[in-house]
N, C-alpha and C positions, 0 to 999 in steps of 0.2 A: 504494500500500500504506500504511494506518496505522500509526502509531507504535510501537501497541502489535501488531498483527500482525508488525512487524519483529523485536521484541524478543521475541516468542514463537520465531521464524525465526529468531533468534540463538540462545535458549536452546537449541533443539531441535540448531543444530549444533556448540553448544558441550557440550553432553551427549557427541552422538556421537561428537568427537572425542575426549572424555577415554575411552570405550568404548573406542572403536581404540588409543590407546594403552596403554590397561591391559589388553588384548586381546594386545596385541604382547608387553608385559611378562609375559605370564603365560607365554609360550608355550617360555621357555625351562626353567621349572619343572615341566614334565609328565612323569607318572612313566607313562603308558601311551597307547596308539592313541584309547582313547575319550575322554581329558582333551582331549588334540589334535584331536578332531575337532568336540568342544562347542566349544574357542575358534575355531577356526578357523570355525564356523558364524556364531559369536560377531563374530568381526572383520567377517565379509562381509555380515553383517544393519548393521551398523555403517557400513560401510563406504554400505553400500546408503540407507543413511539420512542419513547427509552428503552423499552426493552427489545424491541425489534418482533414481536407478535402480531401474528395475524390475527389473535382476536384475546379479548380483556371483556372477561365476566363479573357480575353479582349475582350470588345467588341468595335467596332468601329462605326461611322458613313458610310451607306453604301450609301450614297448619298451628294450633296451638300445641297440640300432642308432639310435634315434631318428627313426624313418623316421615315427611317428603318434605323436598326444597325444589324450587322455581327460580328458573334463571329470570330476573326483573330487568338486570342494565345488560347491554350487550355494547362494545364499538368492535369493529369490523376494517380491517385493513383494506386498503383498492383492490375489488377484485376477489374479496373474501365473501365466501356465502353466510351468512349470519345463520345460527343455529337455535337463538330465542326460540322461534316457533317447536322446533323438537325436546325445549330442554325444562318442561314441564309438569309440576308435580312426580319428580323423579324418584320413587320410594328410596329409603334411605337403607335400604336392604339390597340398591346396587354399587352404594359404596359404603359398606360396612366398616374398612380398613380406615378409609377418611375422616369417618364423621368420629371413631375413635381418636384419631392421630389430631382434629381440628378441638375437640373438647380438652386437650394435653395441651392448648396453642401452640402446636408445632404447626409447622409449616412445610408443605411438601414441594420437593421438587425432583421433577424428572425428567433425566436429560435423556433417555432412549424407553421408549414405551415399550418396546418388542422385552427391555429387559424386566417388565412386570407383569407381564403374562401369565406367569405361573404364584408368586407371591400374594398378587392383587388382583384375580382373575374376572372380578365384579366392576371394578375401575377401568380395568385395562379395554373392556367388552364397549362401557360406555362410553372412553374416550376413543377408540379404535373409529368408533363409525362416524365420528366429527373427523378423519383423516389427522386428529391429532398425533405427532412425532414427539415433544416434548411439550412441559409444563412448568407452570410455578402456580399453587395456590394458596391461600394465605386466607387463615378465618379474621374475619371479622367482630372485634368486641366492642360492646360498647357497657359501661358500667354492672364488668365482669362478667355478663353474659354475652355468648354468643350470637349475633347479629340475630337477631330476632323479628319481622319485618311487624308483626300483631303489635307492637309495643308493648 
């Protein structure tokens, strides 16, 4: 890589990051649902663009029981199929490994999906058909419980 292509490759995620930060700063200032779902599109286009992904989820609790979660925010890189629509009251009995390893607030990441086929074989099935290769996901807390969309 060239000098100057690196220095464009820094600018570009030194932009993005001041986005997500000022993204996160805003979010405590919204006086209604639509401010919150501009930044919130806001962070994850952001987000999407620091890390070089083709696509930047939320998911939520679609229940009080907590038995399924619903993807609510979606951004989508150019040319990326958005997967909202498929990702739906998804029982939580297809990522069993997750929703353990998310109440620990660890954080998963994975760099070759083919290598959790057999460890995660409920994960690996659901991410397989989004054409997923790798990941990062990261629970969401807010005042020590887990993102919870019911309040």
């Amino acid at each position: 890589m060239k000098t100057k292509e690196i220095q464009e490759l820094y600018q570009i995620k030194l932009h993005s990051m001041d986005t997500i930060l000022h993204q996160i700063s805003l979010m405590d200032q919204v006086e209604n649902e639509q401010e919150l779902s501009e930044i919130i599109h806001s962070l994850l286009q952001a987000i999407g663009n620091y890390t070089g992904a083709d696509r930047v989820y939320v998911f939520d609790w679609e229940t009080d029981q907590k038995d399924s979660l619903s993807n609510t925010f979606e951004w989508c890189a150019d040319g990326v199929a958005p997967e909202i629509d498929n990702l739906q009251a998804i029982p939580v009995s297809s990522m069993p490994n997750w929703v353990k390893r998310f109440e620990n607030k660890e954080v998963i990441v994975i760099h070759d999906l083919e290598a959790t086929k057999n460890s995660e074989p409920e994960e690996y099935e659901l991410l397989k058909t989004q054409e997923i290769c790798s990941l990062i996901a990261v629970p969401i807390y807010a005042n020590h419980q887990m993102n919870d969309s019911s309040g």
